[in-house]
N, C-alpha and C positions, 0 to 999 in steps of 0.2 A: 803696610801696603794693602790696599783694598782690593776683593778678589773679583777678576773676571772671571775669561774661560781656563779651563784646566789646562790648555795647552802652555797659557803664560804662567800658573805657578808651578807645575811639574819642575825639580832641579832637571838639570842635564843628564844628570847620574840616570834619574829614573827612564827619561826620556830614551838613552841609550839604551838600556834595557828593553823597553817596551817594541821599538823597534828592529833589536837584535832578534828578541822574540818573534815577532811577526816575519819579519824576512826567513826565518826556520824555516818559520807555517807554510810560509809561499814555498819556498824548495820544496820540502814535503806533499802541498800538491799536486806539484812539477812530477815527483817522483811516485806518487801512488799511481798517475796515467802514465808514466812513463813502466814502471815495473810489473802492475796488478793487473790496467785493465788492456781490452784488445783493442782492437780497431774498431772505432765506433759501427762500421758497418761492414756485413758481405751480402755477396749476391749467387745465386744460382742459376746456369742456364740452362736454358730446354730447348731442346730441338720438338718442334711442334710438328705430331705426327698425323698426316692428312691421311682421313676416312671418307668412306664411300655412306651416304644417309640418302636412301632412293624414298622418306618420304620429303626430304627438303626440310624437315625441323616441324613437321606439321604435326609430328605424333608427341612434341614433347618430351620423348627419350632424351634423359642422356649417353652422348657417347663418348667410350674409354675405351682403353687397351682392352679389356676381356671382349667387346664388343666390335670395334672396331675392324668395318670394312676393309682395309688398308691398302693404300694407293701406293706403289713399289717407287713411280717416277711419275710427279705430276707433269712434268711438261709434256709426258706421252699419255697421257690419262686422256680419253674419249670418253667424254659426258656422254648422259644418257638423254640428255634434254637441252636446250640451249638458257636454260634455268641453271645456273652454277650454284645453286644455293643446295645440292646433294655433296657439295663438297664443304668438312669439316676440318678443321687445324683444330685437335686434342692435346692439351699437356694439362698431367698431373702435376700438384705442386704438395710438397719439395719430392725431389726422386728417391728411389732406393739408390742403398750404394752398398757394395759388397752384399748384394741381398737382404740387407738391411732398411724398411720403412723407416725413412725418417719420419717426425714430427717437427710442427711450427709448434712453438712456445709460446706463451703472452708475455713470457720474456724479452721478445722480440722487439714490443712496443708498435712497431707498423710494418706494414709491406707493398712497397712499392715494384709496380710492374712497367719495364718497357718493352716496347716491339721492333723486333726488326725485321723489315721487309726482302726478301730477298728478289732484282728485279733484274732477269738476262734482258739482252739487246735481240732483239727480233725487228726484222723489215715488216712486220706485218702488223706483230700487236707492240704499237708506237708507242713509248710512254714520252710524254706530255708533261712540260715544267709546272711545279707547282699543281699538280693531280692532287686532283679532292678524294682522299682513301675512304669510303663507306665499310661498316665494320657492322656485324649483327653480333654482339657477347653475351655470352649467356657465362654466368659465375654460380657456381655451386659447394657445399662444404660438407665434411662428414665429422661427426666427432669420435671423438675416440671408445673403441670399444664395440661404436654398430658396425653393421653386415658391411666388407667390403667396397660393394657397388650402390653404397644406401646413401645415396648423394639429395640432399637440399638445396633448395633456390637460396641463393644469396641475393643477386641483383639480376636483372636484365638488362640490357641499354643498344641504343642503335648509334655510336659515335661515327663521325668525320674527323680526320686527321689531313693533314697537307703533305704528300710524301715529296720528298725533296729528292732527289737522284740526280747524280754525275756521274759521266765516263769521258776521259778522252778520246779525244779525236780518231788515234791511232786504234785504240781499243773498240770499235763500234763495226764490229762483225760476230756473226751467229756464234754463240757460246761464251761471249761477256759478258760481264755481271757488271750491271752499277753500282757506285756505292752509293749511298741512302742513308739519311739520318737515323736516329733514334726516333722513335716515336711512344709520346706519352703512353699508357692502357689505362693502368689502377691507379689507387692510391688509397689502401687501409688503415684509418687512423688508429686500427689494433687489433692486435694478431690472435684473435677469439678463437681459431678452431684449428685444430692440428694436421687438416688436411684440405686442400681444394682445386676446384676441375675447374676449366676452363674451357668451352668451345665456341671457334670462332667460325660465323662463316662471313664469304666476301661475295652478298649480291652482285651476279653481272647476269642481264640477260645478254647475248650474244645475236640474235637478231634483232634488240632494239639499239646495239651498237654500231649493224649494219648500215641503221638510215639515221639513225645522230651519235656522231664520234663523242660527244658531248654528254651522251647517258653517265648514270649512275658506275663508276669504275670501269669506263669504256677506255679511260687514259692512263690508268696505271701500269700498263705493259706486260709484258709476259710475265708472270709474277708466277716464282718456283717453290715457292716458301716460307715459311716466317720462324721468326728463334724468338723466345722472351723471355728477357732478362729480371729475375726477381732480385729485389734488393731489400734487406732487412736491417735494423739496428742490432750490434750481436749483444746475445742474453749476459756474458762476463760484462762488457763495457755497461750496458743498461745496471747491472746489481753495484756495479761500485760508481756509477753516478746517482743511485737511490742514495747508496751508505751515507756517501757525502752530503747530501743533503739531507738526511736525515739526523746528521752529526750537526750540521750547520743551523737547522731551524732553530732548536731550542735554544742556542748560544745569541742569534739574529734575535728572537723574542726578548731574551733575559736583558740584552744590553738595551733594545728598543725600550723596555718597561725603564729600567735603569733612569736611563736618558730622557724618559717622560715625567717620572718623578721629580726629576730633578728640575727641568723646566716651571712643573706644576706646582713647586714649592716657592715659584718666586713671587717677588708682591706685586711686580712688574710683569704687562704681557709679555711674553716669548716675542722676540725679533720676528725679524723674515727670518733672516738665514737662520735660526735655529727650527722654526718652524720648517723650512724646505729639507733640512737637513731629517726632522722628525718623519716627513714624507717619503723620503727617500729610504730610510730605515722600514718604512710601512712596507713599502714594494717591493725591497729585499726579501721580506719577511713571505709577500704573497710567492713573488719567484720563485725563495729554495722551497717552500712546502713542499713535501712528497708526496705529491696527491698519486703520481702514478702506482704506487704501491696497491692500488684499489684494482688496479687493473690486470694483476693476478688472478685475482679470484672474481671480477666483474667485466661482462665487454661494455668496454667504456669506448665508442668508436670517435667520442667527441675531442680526444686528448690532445692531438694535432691541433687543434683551432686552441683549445683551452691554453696550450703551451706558446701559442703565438701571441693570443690577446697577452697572458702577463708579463712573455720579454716584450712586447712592446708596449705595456704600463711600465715597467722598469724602465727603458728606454728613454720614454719622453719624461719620466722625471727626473730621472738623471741628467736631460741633458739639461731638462729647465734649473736642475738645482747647481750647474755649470755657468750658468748668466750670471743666477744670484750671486754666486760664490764671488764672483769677479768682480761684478756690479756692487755689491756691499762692501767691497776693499775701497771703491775709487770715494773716499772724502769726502773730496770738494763737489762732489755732485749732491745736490741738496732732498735729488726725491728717493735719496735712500731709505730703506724700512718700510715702502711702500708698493704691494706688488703689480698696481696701477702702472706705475714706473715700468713697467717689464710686459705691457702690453705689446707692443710693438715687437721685442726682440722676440716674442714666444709666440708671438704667432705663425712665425716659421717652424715651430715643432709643431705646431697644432694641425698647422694644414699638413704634413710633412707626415705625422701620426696619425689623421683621418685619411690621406689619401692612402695609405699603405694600410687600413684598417678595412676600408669599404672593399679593394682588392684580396682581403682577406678572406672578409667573410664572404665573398662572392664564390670564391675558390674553394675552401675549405666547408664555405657552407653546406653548398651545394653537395658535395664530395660525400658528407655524413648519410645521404641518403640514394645516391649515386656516383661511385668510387671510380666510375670510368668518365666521369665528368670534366673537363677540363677550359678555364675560361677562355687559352689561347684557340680553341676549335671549330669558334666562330669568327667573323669579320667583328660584330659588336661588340663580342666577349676581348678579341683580341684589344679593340681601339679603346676598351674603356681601362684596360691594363697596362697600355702605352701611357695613357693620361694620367694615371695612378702615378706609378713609377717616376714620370718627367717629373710632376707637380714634385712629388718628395724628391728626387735630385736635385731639383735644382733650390728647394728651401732649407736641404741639408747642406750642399753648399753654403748658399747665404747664410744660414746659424755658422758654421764653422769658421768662417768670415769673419762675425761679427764678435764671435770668441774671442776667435785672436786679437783681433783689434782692441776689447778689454783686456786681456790679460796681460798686452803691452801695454794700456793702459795704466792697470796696476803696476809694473815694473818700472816705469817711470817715475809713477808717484813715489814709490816707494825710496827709490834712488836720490829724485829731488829731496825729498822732503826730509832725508836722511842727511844729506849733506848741508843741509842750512838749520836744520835744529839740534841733531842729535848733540852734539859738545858745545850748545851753547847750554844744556841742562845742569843739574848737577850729577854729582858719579854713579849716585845708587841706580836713578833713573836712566843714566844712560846707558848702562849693566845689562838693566832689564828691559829697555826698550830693544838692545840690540839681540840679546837672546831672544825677545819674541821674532823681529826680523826675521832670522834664522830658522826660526819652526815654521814662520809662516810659508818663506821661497820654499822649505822643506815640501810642507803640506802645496803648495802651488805644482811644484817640478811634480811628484806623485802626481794630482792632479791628470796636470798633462800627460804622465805615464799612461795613466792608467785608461785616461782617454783614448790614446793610441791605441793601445791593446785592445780596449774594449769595441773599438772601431775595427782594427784586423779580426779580431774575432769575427765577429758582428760579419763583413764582408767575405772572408774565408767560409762563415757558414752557408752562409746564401750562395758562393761559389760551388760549394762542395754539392749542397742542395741542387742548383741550376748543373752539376758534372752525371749527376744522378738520373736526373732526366735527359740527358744528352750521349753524347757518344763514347764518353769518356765514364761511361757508370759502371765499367768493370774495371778502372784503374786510376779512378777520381781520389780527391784530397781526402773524401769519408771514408775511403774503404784501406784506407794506405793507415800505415800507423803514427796519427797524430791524436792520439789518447791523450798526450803531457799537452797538448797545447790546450784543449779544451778544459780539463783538470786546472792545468794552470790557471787559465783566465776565469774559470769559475770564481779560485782561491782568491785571484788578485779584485774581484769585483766585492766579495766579502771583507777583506780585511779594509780594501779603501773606505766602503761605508762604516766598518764597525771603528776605526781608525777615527773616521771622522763622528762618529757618536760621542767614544771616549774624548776626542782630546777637544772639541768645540761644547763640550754641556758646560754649566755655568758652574762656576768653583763655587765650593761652599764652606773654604779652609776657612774665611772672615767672617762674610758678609750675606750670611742665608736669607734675611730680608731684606735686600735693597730693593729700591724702590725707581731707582734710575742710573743712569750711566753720567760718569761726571769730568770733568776736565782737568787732567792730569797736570796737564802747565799751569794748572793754579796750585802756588805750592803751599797757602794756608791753609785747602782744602785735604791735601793729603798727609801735610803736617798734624793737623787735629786732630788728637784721639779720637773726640766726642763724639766725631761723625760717624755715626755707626749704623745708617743707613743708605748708605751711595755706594755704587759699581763702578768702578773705574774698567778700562780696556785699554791696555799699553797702548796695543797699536792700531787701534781708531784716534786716540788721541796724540799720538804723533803723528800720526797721518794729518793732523787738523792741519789748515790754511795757517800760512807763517805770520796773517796779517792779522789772526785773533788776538 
């Protein structure tokens, strides 16, 4: 019998093994995040302590606790000027505890800041739905080792946020508090410096609020305070999602080369689907690299973007090598081995992959060189984020649509065409046609497993992410303990690719030089020793039209 892919000569025996093996792998994933590592993320909160700055920020000082004016009760605080900009909301980041300075790590990998506002009900100073918040932030950092109060610029910035505040009906007399969303601040794509200040002030003139309600933070209302929430990646979870991927590269590399060799030794071009497959092993390979390792010892603030462009090169070729995989099963479709043929279906990852790419880099771009930047804090920035987001919802839909309608496709074919050829064969061949059957649904059902998974992943992060920024960033899906599920789906997106390296590269137990793929229902063709340049493929050729 003339050799295809590895997956049709493998016996069962081995087959059984190779997958007992792997599903180990996958538990053992499960249980390194479940056992080793923590909760991918915590957060710190700060009550931000308002000071008194009679030059209004003019002089450039920073101000901190050693310095620090301090205001006992701002709602009874009498300005010195109708210039609110002498009043500062100071927090150090991280605090001490037990008398103890912490340090941020570059362990950390980032640090995300949110704000919350805190806004009582006053008859006087009205807050206003959807209040435009103006924000003056000044960010500074000390490294370890200099004098105390030896603080450097980090950034500056003048943002708008939109404060959101409810109270009930019942609730709407002197000494109620709204409640109020979260509100974006930071966002450091890496935690370079082991300590940093923050001071905020909130421009209002108060006599230019007298004759337009409409000024600069004339509608935010009686505002008593603000807290901000930092949230970090924790340094244990960061060191053993290195390890693993550290563990993973070289194995991704050695089976990739493997699997190219083996391509490259035939006399024959490489298919699509062996090529897609070769691709997909490429973008594994970019993904698990552990580039973060660098950012130990280097501030790399660009990581953040850098880890979003290559899950989403993994992404779109993963899902493009999900067409093919399906599209290269259906037979009777004649513009198979042609990626011409798959214009149509891919360019719903394309658009789907550029619009969530431009959104990317608009966000993160910008972010590299101001961390307090955020696309939703304009009307533009917001609407071109809405069109982002739609465009890829609605052509991820469509792709996953059109999925499934292949891969029932294939289930069909494979059923039909089983029952009308397989026993009219003779025995050997219908042995081995049925065992590949078998591997194939095997490898299909995986497949759609892994699909699934990589999709919940996929959405749980982005949920977790969007809990971070929102109100739920002190008891979100990242900070709770789901180590095993992210571990897991790491494992499960490795083993599928390396799965599908091993069992789809071209056997080479017979036929190292063939030169083409040939038709197994011709039984003098496989009858004949002499032939010792042709590749047979069980089950393409049982898949053939019954009408050959």
């Amino acid at each position: 019998m003339a050799g295809g892919a590895v997956i049709e000569n493998l016996s069962n025996r081995k087959l059984f093994v190779i997958f007992a093996a792997l599903l180990v792998v996958q538990i053992l994933f499960f249980l390194v995040g479940a056992w080793f590592a923590p909760s991918p993320s915590s957060y710190m909160e700060f009550e931000m302590i308002t000071c008194r700055d009679e030059t209004k920020g003019l002089s450039g000082k920073w101000i901190h606790r050693d310095n620090c004016q301090q205001i006992p009760e701002l709602s009874e605080y009498t300005p010195a000027s109708f210039d609110l900009r002498e009043i500062v909301f100071v927090a150090k980041m991280p605090h001490a505890r037990d008398g103890v300075e912490l340090e941020y790590s570059p362990w950390f990998q980032f640090l995300l800041g949110v704000l919350h506002v805190d806004v009582e009900y006053s008859e006087h100073f009205r807050y206003v739905a959807h209040a435009p918040l103006e924000l003056e932030v000044r960010m500074g950092y000390r490294e370890k080792g200099s004098e105390k109060n030896d603080w450097k610029e980090l950034t500056t910035s003048n943002v708008t946020r939109i404060l959101e505040c409810t109270i009930p009906e019942e609730d709407k007399k002197a000494g109620s508090t709204y409640d109020c969303d979260m509100l974006d601040l930071f966002e450091l794509g890496s935690s370079s410096y082991p300590f940093y200040l923050i001071n905020i002030r909130i421009p209002i003139d108060q006599q230019a609020c007298q004759y337009d309600p409409r000024s600069s933070n004339c509608q935010i209302g009686k505002l008593t305070g603000l807290r901000l929430i930092e949230i970090h990646q924790n340094g244990g979870f960061t060191l053993v999602w290195l390890w693993m991927k550290t563990f993973m590269t070289p194995v991704v590399v050695a089976c990739l080369w493997w699997y190219y060799n083996r391509i490259n030794q035939l006399a024959r071009n490489p298919l699509l689907l062996e090529r897609a497959i070769l691709y997909l092993g490429l973008s594994l390979a970019i993904l698990d690299f552990p580039i973060e390792w660098i950012s130990l010892t280097t501030r790399v603030p660009f990581l953040l973007l850098l880890a979003d462009l290559r899950q989403g090169l993994f992404y779109t070729v993963l899902f493009s090598f999900w067409l093919i995989f399906a599209g290269e099963h259906l037979i009777d479709d004649t513009t198979r081995n042609n990626i011409k043929s798959y214009r149509f279906n891919l360019s719903f990852i394309i658009i789907a992959s550029g619009a969530l790419l431009i959104y990317d880099l608009i966000e993160r771009g910008v972010q590299l060189y101001d961390p307090f930047y955020s696309v939703w804090s304009s009307p533009t920035g917001s609407q071109i984020a809405y069109v982002a987001i739609f465009i890829s919802a609605v052509c991820t839909v469509a792709y996953f649509v059109f999925l499934l309608f292949k891969i029932v496709r294939v289930w069909t074919t494979i059923k039909s065409k089983r029952s009308a050829q397989l026993y009219q064969t003779n025995e050997n061949r219908r042995l081995k046609v049925e065992g590949v059957i078998y591997r194939f649904k095997f490898l299909m059902l995986f497949t759609v497993l892994c699909a699934a998974f990589t999709i919940i992943a996929y959405f749980m992060k982005q949920y977790g992410e969007a809990q971070l920024h929102g109100d739920e960033a002190r008891s979100g899906f990242l900070t709770g303990s789901t180590s095993a599920f992210f571990t897991g789906a790491f494992g499960m997106c490795n083993i599928y690719v390396l799965l599908l390296l091993a069992m789809y590269a071209p056997s080479h137990k017979h036929y190292r030089g063939a030169i083409q793929l040939i038709d197994e229902n011709d039984d003098e063709i496989i009858d004949d020793p002499s032939n010792q340049h042709t590749e047979s493929n069980a089950m393409t050729t049982f898949l053939k039209p019954s009408t050959d």
